[in-house]
DRENGUKOL-471649 format. One record per residue (C-alpha): residue number from 1; z, x, y. Coordinates in pm, whole numbers, m for minus. Example, Ala and Ser with C-alpha at 12.3 -4.5 7.8 and 13.67 -1.06 7.14 Angstrom:
REM DRENGUKOL-471649
k, z, x, y
1, 780, 1230, m450
2, 714, 1367, m106
END
This chain:
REM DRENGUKOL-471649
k, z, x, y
1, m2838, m2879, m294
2, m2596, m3165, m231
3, m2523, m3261, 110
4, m2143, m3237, 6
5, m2192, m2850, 57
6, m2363, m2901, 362
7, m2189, m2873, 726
8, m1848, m2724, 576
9, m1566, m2640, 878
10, m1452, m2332, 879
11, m1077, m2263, 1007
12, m895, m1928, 1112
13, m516, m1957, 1192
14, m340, m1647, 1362
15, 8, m1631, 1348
16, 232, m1348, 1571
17, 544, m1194, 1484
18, 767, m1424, 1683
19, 643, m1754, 1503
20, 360, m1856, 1708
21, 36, m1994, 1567
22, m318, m2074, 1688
23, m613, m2234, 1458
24, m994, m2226, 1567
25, m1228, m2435, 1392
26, m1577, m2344, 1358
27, m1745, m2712, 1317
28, m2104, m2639, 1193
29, m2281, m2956, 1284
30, m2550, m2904, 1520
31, m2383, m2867, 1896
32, m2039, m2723, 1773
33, m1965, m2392, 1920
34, m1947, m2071, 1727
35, m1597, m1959, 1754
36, m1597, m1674, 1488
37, m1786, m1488, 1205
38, m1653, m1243, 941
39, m1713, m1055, 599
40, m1406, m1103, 399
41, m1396, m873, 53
42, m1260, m930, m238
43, m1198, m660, m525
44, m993, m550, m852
45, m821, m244, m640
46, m453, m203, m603
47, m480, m144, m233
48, m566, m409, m55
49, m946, m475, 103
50, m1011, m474, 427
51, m1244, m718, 593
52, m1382, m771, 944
53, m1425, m1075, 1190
54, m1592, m1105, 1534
55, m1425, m1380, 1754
56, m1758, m1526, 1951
57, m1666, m1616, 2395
58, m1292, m1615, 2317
59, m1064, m1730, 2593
60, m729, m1488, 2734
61, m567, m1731, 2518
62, m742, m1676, 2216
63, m725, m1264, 2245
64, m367, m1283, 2352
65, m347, m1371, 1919
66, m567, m1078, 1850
67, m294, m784, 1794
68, m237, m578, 1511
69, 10, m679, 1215
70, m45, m1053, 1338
71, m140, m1231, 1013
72, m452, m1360, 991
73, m596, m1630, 732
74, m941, m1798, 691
75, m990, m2187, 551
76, m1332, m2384, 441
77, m1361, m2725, 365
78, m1636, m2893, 208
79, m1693, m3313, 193
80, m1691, m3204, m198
81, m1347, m3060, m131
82, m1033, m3082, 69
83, m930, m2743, 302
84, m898, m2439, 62
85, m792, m2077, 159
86, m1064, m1825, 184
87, m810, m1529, 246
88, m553, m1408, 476
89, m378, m1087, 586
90, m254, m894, 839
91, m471, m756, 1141
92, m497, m379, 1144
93, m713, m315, 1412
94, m878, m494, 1731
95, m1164, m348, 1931
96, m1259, m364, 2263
97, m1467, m632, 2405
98, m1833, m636, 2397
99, m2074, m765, 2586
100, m2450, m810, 2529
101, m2542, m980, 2870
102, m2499, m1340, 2715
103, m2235, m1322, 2473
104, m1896, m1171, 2455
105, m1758, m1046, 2117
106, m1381, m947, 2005
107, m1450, m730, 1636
108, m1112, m697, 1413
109, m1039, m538, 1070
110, m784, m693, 872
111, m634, m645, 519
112, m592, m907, 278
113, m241, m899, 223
114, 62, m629, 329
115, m3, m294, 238
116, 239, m106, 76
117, 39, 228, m7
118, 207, 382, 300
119, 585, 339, 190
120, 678, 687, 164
121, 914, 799, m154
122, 1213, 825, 9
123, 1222, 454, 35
124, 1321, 384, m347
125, 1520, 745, m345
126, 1915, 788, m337
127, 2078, 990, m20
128, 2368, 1167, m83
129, 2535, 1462, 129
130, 2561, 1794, m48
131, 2766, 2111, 68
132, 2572, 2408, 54
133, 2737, 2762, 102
134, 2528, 3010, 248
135, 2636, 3371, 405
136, 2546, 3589, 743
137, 2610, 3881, 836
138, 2813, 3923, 1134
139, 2992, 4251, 1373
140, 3337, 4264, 1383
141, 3602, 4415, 1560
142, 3916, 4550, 1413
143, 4189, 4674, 1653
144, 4358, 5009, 1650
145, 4719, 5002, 1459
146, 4969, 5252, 1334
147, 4979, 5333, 976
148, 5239, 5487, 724
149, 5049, 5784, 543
150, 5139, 6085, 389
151, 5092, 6348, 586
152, 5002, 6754, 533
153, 5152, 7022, 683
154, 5245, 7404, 616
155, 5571, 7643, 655
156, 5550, 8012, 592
157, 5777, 8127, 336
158, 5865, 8463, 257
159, 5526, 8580, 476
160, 5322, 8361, 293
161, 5134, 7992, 391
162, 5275, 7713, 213
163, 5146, 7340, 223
164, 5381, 7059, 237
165, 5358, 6646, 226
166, 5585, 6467, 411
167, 5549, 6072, 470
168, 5454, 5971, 862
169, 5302, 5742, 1078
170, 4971, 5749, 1217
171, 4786, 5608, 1490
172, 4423, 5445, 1360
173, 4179, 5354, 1625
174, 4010, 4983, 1672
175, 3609, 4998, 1547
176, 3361, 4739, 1493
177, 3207, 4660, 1193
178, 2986, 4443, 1048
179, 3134, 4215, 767
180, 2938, 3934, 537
181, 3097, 3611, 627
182, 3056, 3284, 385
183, 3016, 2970, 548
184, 2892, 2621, 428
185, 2681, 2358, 544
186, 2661, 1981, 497
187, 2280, 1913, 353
188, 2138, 1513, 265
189, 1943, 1539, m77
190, 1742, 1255, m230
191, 1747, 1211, m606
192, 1458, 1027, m743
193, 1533, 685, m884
194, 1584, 743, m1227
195, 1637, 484, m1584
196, 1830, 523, m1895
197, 1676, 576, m2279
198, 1534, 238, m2390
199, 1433, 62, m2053
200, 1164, m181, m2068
201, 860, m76, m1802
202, 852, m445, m1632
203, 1237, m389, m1565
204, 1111, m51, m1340
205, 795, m254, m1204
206, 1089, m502, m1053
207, 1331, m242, m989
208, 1104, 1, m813
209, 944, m305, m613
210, 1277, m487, m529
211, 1405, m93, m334
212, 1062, m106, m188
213, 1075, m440, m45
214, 711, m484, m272
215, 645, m858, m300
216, 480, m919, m650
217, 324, m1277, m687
218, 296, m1278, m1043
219, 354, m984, m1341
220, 186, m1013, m1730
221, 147, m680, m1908
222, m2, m660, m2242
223, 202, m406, m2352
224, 595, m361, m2236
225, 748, m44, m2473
226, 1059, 108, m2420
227, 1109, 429, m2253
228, 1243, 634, m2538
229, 1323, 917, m2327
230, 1461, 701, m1955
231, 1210, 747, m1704
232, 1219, 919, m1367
233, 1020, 784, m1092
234, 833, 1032, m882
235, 533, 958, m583
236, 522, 672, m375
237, 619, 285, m455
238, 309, 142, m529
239, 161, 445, m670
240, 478, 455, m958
241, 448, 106, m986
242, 29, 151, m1065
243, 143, 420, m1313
244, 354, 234, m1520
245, 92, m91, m1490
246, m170, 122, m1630
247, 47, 304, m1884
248, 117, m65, m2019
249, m280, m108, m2031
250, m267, m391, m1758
251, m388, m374, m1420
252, m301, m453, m1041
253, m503, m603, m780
254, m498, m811, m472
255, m598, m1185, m489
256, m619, m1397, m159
257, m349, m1164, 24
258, m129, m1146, m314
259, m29, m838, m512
260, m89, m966, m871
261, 1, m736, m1226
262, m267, m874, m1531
263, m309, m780, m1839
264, m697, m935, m1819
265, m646, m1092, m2149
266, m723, m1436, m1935
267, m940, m1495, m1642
268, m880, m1820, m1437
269, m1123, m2105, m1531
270, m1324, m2239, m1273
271, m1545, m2456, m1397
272, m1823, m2395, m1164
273, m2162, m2396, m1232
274, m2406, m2157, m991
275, m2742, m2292, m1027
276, m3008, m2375, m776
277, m2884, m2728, m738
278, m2540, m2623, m675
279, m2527, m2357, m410
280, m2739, m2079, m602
281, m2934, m1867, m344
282, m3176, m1647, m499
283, m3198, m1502, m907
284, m2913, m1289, m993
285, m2938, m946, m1041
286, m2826, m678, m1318
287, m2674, m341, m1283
288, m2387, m121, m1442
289, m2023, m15, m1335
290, m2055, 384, m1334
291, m1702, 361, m1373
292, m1633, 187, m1677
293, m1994, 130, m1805
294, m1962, m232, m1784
295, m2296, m481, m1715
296, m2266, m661, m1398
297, m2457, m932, m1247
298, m2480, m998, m919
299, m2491, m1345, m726
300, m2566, m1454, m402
301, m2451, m1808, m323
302, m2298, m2093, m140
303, m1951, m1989, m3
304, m1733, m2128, m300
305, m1332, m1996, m260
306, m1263, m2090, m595
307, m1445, m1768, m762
308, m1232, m1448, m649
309, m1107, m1172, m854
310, m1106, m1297, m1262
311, m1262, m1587, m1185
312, m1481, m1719, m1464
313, m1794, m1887, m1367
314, m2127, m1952, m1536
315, m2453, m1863, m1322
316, m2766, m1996, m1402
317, m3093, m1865, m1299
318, m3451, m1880, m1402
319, m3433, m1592, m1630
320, m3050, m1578, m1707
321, m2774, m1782, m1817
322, m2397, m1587, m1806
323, m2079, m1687, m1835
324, m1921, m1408, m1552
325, m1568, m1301, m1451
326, m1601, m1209, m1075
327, m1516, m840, m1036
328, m1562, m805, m664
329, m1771, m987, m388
330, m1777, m1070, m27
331, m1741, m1403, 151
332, m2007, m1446, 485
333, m2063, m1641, 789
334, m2288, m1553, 1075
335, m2258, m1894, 1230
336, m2510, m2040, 976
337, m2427, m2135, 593
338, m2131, m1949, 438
339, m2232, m1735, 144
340, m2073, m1496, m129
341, m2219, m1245, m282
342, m2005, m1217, m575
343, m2054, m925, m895
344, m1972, m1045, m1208
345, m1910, m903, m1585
346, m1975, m1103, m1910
347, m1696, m1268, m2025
348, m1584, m1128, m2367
END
């Protein structure tokens, strides 16, 4: 192993709403306090991971930082290499101290990156107000009045009865009764975002994202047909947005706390070697995806930031040499050497 991937410093910065910022540095040269530890994951989901940290005999200071939705983000840096980002996000959680007699301990969960699975559907819908008439039945009470009718009546005429009309006014008295009344109410409706006939999906992606205040890093979809029909949006944001990604036979995921759209035709090029001179740990080992059937090897390491999600890399054991795409994996420190564990598919 070369000393250049020996003793790395590890950094986390914590930023608040208002603007303020704090770095810790966890210097691992022998005397250096341990500051913090964490498990930071990495995956090709469209939500984002969460991860966890432990900040080790923090000050008032320090947990003042530690609140939820404060962002979060995690640096290494190697003699072999200047500071790099490990990953960052926002905290979702903090826990209450604890306290083992010797050592206090602050645990957190954090996401990499905002997520946007809870933006409800009303966010990308259109309001409009909407009379709606609607009818009750109600008692009412109609006064007594006088009323021109014909009127009966009878004369006898030579010794007989005989019925006459004559027109006359009568007197009708006030009753209550019960009448349906229409009335009419103002309603707000929400009409689902909708496109016309011969839209392009990438222009709803954007469209969809822009109303939902979704920040996109970076959009390639391998295919981009035309709705021939429009298309209606329906669900949440990012659920209509991973619709129409997979419908163009791309994919979305989360890459150091940024929402990314692929089509995996490419991975990003590392160049690095995993071998036992080079930060290799132990031989790698095989499985499957149940998923999606696909072989996976997996590889335990020196922490190197450069392999994340579509990462290719080439791992070298005793038994097997593979050029990999990382498919998921988890970054480590425990207050010794950082490590990865990273799972990996043959490139194709």
């Amino acid at each position: 192993m070369s000393n250049k991937l020996r003793y790395p410093v590890l950094y986390c910065t914590i930023a608040t709403k208002t603007g303020k910022k704090l770095e810790l540095e966890n210097n691992l040269r022998p005397g250096s306090d341990l500051l913090f530890t964490f498990d930071i994951n990495f995956n090709m989901d469209a939500t984002p991971p969460e991860s966890s940290a432990s900040f080790i005999n923090s000050s008032q200071h320090i947990r003042n930082y530690l609140k939820a939705k404060n962002k979060v983000a995690f640096y290494i840096k190697y003699e072999a290499f200047g500071k790099t980002l490990i990953d960052e996000g926002e905290i979702k959680s903090v826990d209450p101290i604890q306290y083992d007699g010797v050592t206090t301990t602050v645990p957190i969960t954090f996401s990499s990156g905002n997520d946007y699975s809870s933006i409800p559907a009303k966010s990308i819908q259109k309001e409009k107000n909407k009379t709606e008439g609607h009818y009750k039945r109600a008692k009412v009470k109609v006064k007594g009045k006088t009323v021109k009718r014909r009127v009966h009546y009878y004369t006898v005429e030579d010794g007989k009865k005989v019925g006459h009309y004559k027109e006359g006014h009568v007197h009708v008295d006030g009753k209550t009764e019960i009448k349906r009344t229409r009335y009419t109410v103002k309603k707000k409706v929400y009409t689902n975002l909708s496109f016309k006939k011969g839209v392009k999906p990438s222009v709803a992606i954007k469209k969809i994202a822009h109303e939902a205040g979704i920040k996109i890093a970076s959009m390639k979809l391998a295919q981009d047909k035309p709705f021939k029909k429009g298309y209606t949006v329906s669900g949440k944001p990012l659920s209509a947005i991973n619709k129409l990604v997979k419908r163009c036979k791309s994919k979305m995921f989360y890459e150091r706390g940024q929402l990314k759209i692929d089509d995996l035709k490419k991975s990003k090029k590392t160049h690095i070697i995993l071998d036992y001179t080079s930060g290799l740990l132990n031989e790698p080992s095989y499985s499957d995806d149940s998923e999606s059937g696909d072989e996976l090897y997996e590889s335990t390491s020196y922490l190197l930031p450069q392999i994340t999600v579509r990462s290719t890399y080439e791992v070298r054991g005793d038994f097997i040499k593979k050029t990999l795409i990382a498919q998921s994996g988890t970054y480590s420190f425990d207050g010794t050497q950082p490590t990865m564990t990273v799972d990996g598919s043959p490139a194709k």
